[in-house]
Each structure stands twice: as C-alpha cells, then as structure tokens.
N, C-alpha and C positions, 0 to 999 in steps of 0.2 A: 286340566291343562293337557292339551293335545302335543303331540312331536310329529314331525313330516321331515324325509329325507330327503340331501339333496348330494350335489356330486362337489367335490373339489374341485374349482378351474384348473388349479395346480401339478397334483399328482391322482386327480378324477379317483380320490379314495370316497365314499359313501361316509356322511356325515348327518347323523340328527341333530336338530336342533329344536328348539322349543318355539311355540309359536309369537311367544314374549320378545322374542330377539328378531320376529319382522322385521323388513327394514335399515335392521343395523349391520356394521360390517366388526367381523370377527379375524383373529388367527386362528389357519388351519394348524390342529395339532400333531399332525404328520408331516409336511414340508413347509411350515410357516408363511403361507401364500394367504394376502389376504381375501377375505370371503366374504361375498357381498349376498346377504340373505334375504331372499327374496319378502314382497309383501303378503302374497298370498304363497299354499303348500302349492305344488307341483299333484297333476294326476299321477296315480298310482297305476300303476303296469298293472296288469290283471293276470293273475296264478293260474300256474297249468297243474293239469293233473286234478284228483279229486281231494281236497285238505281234508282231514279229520278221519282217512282212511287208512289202512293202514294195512297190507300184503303180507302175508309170511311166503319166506322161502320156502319151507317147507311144511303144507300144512299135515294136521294132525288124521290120519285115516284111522275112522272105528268102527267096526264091526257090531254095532247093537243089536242090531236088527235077529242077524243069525246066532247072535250069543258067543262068538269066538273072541279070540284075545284084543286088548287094544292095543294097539303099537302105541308107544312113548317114542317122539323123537330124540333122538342121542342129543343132550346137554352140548353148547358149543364150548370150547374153553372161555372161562373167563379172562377180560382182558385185563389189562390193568390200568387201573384210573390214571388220567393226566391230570400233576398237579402243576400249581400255579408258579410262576418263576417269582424267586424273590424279590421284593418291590426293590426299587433303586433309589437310592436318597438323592436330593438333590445338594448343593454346595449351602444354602440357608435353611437346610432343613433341621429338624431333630433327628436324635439317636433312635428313636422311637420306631418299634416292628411294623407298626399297622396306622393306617393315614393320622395325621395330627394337626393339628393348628401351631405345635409350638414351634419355637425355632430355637438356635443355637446359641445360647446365653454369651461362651465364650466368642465365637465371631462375634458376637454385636458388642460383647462389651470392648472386644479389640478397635472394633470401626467405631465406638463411640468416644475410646481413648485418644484415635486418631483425629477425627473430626472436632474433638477438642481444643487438641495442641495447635490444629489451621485454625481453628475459632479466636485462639489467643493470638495466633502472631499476627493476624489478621488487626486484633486489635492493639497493638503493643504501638505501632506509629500511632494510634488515637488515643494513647490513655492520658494524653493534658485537657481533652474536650471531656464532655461531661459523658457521653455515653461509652466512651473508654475508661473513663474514672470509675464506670458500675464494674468491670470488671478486674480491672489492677487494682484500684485504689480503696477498697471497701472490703477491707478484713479478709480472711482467709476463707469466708464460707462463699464467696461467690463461686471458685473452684473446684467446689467437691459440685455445688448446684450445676454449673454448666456439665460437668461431669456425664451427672445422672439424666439432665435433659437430652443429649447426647448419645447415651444409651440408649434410652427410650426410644426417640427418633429412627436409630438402626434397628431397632426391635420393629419398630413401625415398616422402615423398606424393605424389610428383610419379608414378615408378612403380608405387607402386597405385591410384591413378588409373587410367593408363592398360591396366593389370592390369585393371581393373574395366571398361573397354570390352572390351577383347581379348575375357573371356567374354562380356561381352552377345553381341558379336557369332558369337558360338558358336553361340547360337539360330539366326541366319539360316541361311533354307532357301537355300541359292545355288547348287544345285545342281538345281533341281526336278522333277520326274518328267511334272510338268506339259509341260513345254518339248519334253524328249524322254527315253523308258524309258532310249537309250540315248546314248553320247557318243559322235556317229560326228564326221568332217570338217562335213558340212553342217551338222549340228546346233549347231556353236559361235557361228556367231553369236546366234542366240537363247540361249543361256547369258551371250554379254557382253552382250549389250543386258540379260538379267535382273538381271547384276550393278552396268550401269551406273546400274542404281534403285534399287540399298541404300542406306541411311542413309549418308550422305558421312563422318561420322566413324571408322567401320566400316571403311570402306573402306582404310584403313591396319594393318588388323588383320594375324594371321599366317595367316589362314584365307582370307581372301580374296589375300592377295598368292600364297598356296602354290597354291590354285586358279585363281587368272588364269595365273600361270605354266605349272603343268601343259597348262591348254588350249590355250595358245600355242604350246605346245612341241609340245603335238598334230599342232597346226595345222600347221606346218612341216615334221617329221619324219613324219607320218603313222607312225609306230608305236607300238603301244602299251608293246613291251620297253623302247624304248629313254625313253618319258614314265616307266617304272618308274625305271629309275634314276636320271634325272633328278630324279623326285619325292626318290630317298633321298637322291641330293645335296645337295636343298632343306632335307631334313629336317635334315641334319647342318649346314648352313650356319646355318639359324633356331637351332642348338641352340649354336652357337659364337655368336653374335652376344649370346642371352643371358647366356650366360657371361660376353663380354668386358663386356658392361653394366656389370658390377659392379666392375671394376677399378677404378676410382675410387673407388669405397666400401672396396675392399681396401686401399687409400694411405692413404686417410683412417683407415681400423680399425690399419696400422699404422705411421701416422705419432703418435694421441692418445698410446700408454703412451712413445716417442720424444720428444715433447712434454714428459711429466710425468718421464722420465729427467733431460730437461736442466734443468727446473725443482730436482729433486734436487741437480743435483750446483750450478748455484749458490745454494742453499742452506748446503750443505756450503760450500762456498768461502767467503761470506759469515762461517758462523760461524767457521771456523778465520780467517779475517780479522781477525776482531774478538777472539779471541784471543791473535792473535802480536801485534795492537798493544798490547793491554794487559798482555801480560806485558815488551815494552818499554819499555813507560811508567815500568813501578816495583812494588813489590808491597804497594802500598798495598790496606785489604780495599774502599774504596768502590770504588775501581778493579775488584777480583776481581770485585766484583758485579756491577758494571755489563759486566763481558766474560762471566761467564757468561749475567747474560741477552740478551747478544745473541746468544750461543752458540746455548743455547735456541729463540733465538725465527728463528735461522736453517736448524735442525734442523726444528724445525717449521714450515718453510715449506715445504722439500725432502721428509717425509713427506706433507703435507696435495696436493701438488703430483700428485706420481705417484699417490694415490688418488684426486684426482679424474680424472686422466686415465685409471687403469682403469677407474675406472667408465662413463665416458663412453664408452669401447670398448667395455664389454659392450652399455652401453644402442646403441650401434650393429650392433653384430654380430649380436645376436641377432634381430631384425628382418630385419635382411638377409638373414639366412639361411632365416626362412622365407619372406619374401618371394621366395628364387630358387625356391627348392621347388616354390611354388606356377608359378611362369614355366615351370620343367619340366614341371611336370604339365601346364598350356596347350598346350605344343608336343608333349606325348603325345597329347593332346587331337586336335591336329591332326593328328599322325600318323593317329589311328585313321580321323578321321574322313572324311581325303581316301583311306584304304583300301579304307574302305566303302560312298564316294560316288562315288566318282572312281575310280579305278584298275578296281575291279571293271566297270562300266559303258562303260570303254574297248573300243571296238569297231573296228579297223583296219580292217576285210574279210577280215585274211588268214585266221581260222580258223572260217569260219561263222558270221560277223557277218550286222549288217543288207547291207551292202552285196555282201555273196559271190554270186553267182546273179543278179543286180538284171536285169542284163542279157537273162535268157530263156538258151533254150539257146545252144548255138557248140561252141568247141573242148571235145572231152572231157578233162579235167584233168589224170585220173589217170594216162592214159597220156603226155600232155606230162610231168610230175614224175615218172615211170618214167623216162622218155628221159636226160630231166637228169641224173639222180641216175646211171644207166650212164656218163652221158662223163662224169662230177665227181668217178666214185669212187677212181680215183689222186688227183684234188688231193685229195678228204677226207682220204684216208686221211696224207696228209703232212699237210695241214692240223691232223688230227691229233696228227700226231708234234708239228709244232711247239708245238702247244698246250702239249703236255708238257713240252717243252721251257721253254716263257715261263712255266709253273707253280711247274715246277722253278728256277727265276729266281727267278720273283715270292718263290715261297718262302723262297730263300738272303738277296734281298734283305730281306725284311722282317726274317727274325731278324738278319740284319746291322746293321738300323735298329734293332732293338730294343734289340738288344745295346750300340749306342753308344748307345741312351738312356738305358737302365739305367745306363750308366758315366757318364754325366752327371749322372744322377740323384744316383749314388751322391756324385759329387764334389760335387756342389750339399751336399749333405747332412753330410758329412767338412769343406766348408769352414763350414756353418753351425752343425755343432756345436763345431768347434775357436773360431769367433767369439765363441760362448757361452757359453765352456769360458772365453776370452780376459774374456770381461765378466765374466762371475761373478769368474775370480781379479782383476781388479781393484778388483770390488766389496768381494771378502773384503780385501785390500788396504787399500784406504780405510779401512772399515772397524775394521783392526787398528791401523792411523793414527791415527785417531780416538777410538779405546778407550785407545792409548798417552797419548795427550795429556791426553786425561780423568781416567788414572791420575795422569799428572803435576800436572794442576793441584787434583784431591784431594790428594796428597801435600804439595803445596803450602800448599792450604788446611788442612791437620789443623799442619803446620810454624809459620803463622801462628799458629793458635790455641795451641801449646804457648806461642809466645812472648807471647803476649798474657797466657796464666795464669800464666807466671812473672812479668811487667811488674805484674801485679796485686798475688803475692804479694809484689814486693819495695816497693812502692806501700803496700802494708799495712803491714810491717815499719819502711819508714820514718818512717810514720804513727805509728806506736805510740812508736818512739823520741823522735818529736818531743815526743808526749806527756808521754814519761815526763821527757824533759829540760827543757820548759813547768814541770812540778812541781816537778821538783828546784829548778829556778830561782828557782821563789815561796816554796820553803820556805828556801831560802838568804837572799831579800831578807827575807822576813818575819823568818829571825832577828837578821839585820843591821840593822832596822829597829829592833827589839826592845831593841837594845844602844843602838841613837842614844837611843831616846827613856830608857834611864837615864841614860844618859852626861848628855843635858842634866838632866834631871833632878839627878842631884849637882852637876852645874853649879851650877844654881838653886841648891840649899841651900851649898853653897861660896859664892857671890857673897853668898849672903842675910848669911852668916855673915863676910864682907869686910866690911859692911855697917857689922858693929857694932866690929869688931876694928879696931886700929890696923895698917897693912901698913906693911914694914920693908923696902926695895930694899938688897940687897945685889950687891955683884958677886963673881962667883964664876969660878974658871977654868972654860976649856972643859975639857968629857970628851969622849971618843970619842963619835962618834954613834952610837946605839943603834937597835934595832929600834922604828920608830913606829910609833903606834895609829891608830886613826879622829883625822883634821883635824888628822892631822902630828906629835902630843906623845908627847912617849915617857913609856913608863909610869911613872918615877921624878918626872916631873914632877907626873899626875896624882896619884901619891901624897901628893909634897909638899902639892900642892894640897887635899885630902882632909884633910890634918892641920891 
C-alpha cells in the first residue's frame, strides 16, 4: 500500500494519506477543516541537490603518501538527545502510559448509570403498556440488566470516539521526507522535534506511539534488523491490547442472557409458589383462580425477563464486533504504514547507507571482511550446526505448546459442552415439572367442574320435587278446606233447624271410641246430628 502527500485547504499543513482513502473526505487533525482527498496522488516536486550524498564539514586530511602524521578531527560536543513530550490523555481515555484501546471504566460506568435512570423515566409514563411493563413490572432483575446494557453502550461511544481520533491521526505526515530522505542516527532528532508539534490529542494515537518507539529503539540499538523486529513485537503487542479492550464488554455480552436466566427461574419459582399454596389452602374454584393467575403472571415474568436480556446482548454484541473490526483494520493500518515510512527509510550504514563511505577513503573493507570471515569460518560453521540444532528445538517445542493447547482447548470445550448438556437437561427437567403440575391442576380443574355439574343437577332435582310437593300440598289443603266450608255449612242448617225443633238431652251409655272426623266428632254423631 502506497501514501502520497497532499496540503490542507485549511491551515496548508502537509498530510499523508493512504491511497485506500481516494476519494473520501476526512478531518484535518491540526485545525479540523474538512479534506477532500483527491482520486489519484498529486505529482511529486523533484529534490535538489544530490540524495544519498553526504558532505562533511570538515574533512579528514592524511598524509600517507609521505608517511607523516594523520590529523584526527577534534570530536564535536555531543548533543543531547530530544526526547518525546508526554503523550496527553484525552477525557475518554485510559490511565495507561503508552497508546491503548481501553477507556475509562469509571466515566462509562457514570454515563451508563445516567443513561439508565433517562432510560427509566422515560419509561415510567408507559409502564401500564406492555413494553413498560418489561421494565417496571418484571421482577428486579430487569434493572441491574438495563444497568449493565447501559454500560456497555458508553463503553462502546467512548471507543469510537477515540477510534475516530486514532484515524484522524493517520493523516499525519510524521514521518516527512522534508526532515530527512532518510532515517539515519543523526537524523532522529529532527523527527522528534517534528513529532513533538502534532496535535497533542494525536499524540496518544497507535501511530505515533509505534513511531516514537521505533526511532528510540533506533536510536539505541543502531540497527536496522533488530528495529525490524522490534517493530513486529510492537505490532503484536498493539494487537493484543485491542483485543484485551474488549473483555469487559465480553463479561458484560455474557453476563445479560445470565441475568435473564436468573430472572427465569425466579419466575418459575414464584409461580410454582403460588401454586403449592393454593393447592394447600383447599380446592375452592376462587382459590384455583387466583393460583393460576399468579401462575401466569409468574411464568410471564420469567419469559419476558430472558428476552429482554437477549436482546439486549444482541444490541451489544453486535456493535462490538464491528467496532473491533474496525480497531484491526487501524492497527493494519499501522502496520503498513510504519513498513512504508519507516522501516524502508532505515538506514544503519552497514549496507550502503548514508553514513557508509562518510568518512573519505581509509581501510580497504573488503579485504578486512575476507580476513574475518577466514578466522570465523570454524565458529560459523558450528554456529551453524547450533542453529540447527535451537531450530530443531524451537520446533519440538512449539508443537509441544501446541499440542497442550489443543488438549486444553479440547478440555475447555468437553467441559463447556457437558455444562450445557447439564443446563439443558435441567431445563427439559423443570420443564417436565412444570407440564406435570399443569396436568394436575387441569385434572383437577375438569374434576371440580364434573362436580359442580352434578351439584347443579341434583340442585335441580331438588327443586322440582319441592315443586311438585308445594302442589301436592295446596291441592290437599284446598280439599280439606273444601270439606270445612260444608261441614260448617250443614252446621249452619242443623243449628238453623235446632232453632225451630224442640231438643231432647238424653243420656246414653258410652260406646267404644270410634274413628274421628274434622273437630273431634265421630261420624255417627254427625249423622245423628243431620237427622
């Protein structure tokens, strides 16, 4: 991947860019102006002077010829190195020294606490509707779950935020061709002094920390092999640091459906609660009902529970996950770009750099490195061997690493499926618990209702016979009634008929007592009477 410079419309500061970013429009990261980058690079101004040349002030005059002294130039004072200003944190950043992906637990758990309590009151006019009722009305674990979603989210703007520096700072030219074509020892301080003028927010980036580092490492080691590997060290370090970024957002992705597990099961618990005491109570039907709907409404607390906390996983995970995406691609980003600025431009002296020659002529070289290379060629050649040797090592050991990671791998794996394997059967478990008791208390309920329909029909039966015995009854007094009123009736014309007749008291023996009528007289009385 190539980079081509182009100028700020804004403050005309000198910006690289990549040629992946054709076309698209950027922030400048010196006066926020924005930048429209072009579809093809811009021609390159052509260097004056002669590159890869290099003048001394004072060169070295020697006398070989005639065999007199050689002048040594006087040593200049050495200077003292410039070092790099402090990186500057920004307000969502970490405490951390050196560039990071993390950010600040405390800020985000603050703005996640916040963005919670607008979450609820937000919802608190809607909690009679159903999608209010997920949050007020469904146990106390909805709570802690918007909570933690919450967090995570702040954790989320907080890192594309700073996501969103990282590439601005991608534009900066910090490397510039201006300073020196090439990166030798001398030339580093004008490289830090250039860096020490970038945008101070910048300066915390992965691009400039990857870059200071490198040239330090320069600086010290004077070699360019060994800045190589160093840089891919850096590379793999920047690359684990993002990764670990996100482990807290992995806690949080699976602590939510954990969350909405436990909200489940006291749900469950709840309802079967409210079941076993109502079937203690008595098997009265207001009773039944009132235990089924607490059944119900404990069931549906334990479903509404674990879907919100899936969902709330998804709406976190998925973010996240493009958000690291993007974090990898940055730190490819930087890979390429310190390959193509830096690494390439490293110039040691040892193999025909600027500095090789500097000096004018002296010892002829190639025969000193002939010399060498005759008294070195037993150690090479063991040196050799050993290499092969620490190859052949290196190799055993790694597939030995590997091999036990695999085997851990494997066990991580056998122990989280058997876990799995362990929750599902307790889920089917419950489950069958659940469905049993359900059975029973339908069985239950259809048992009540037989007896209820029999209580009805015999309710009815009873009814009717009252009826019919109400009837029988009035048609019995109405006859009996029937009889009083002739009875007195003959009365009446018997008394009428005393009236006129002379009555005759006689006494008469007793007879057996006989069967009596109505008002005590036996019927031979009333006859007598009659005549």
């Amino acid at each position: 991947m190539s980079f081509f410079k182009i100028p700020c419309p804004g403050c005309n500061k000198s910006l690289k860019v990549s040629e992946k970013l054709a076309g698209k429009s950027r922030a400048c990261p010196y006066c926020r102006a924005t930048v429209r980058i072009p579809e093809t690079a811009p021609p390159e101004e052509p260097e004056s002077g002669f590159p890869n040349i290099q003048i001394a002030d004072k060169p070295t005059k020697a006398k070989r010829a005639t065999g007199g002294p050689i002048e040594v130039p006087t040593p200049a004072p050495k200077k003292r190195a410039v070092k790099r200003k402090r990186p500057q944190k920004s307000w969502f950043s970490s405490s951390s020294e050196s560039a990071s992906s993390d950010v600040s637990l405390v800020l985000s758990g603050l703005m996640g606490g916040v963005m919670a309590i607008v979450w609820y009151a937000v919802m608190f006019p809607l909690r009679d509707g159903y999608f209010g009722a997920l949050f007020w009305q469904r146990g106390p674990v909805p709570f802690p779950t918007t909570f933690l979603m919450c967090w995570a989210i702040s954790i989320l703007v907080l890192k594309w935020l700073s996501l969103k520096q990282q590439k601005n700072a991608m534009l900066l030219d910090v490397l510039p061709t201006e300073v020196s074509r090439e990166i030798t020892v001398d030339s580093l301080d004008g490289f830090i002094e250039h860096i020490n003028g970038l945008p101070g927010a910048s300066s915390d980036s992965f691009l400039i920390n990857r870059v200071v580092r490198g040239i330090e490492h320069f600086r010290v080691r004077k070699s360019a092999a060994e800045t190589v590997t160093m840089m891919e060290s850096q590379s793999a370090i920047d690359a684990n640091n993002v990764a670990g970024s996100y482990t807290i957002l992995k806690v949080f992705i699976w602590s939510l459906p954990i969350l909405g597990f436990i909200g489940t099961v006291m749900g469950v618990s709840s309802a079967v609660a409210s079941l076993a005491t109502s079937l203690s109570d008595g098997g009265s039907m207001d009773a039944m009902k009132s235990a089924l709907k607490d059944v119900f409404g404990g069931l549906g607390t334990a479903f509404d529970t674990t879907l919100l906390a899936l969902i709330m996983s998804m709406l976190v995970k998925i973010p996240a996950s493009a958000l690291q995406k993007s974090e990898e691609d940055l730190i490819t980003s930087v890979d390429e770009y310190c390959n193509e600025n830096l690494l390439r431009r490293l110039n040691d002296g040892r193999e025909g750099g600027a500095e090789r020659g500097a000096g004018g002529g002296g010892v002829d070289t190639d025969v000193f490195r002939d010399a060498v290379e005759q008294a070195l060629g037993t150690q090479h050649a063991e040196l050799e061997r050993w290499l092969e040797k620490l190859d052949a090592i290196g190799g055993r050991l790694t597939d030995q690493v590997s091999q036990g990671w695999d085997k851990v791998n494997d066990r991580i794996e056998k122990q989280q499926q058997k876990h799995v394997a362990t929750l599902h059967e307790q889920q089917l478990d419950q489950q069958a618990r659940l469905q049993a008791q359900l059975d029973q208390m339908a069985n239950a309920a259809n048992k009540i209702q037989a007896t209820l329909t029999r209580l009805a029909e015999q309710t009815e039966t009873m009814q009717s016979q009252v009826n019919n015995t109400f009837s029988q009854t009035n048609d019995s007094l109405q006859e009996h009634l029937s009889g009083v009123e002739s009875g007195l009736t003959s009365l009446g014309g018997v008394l009428q008929k005393l009236g006129d007749q002379q009555v005759v008291v006689q006494q008469v023996a007793a007879e057996p007592a006989k069967k009596k009528g109505w008002f005590g007289k036996s019927s031979r009385s009333r006859g007598n009477g009659r005549r």
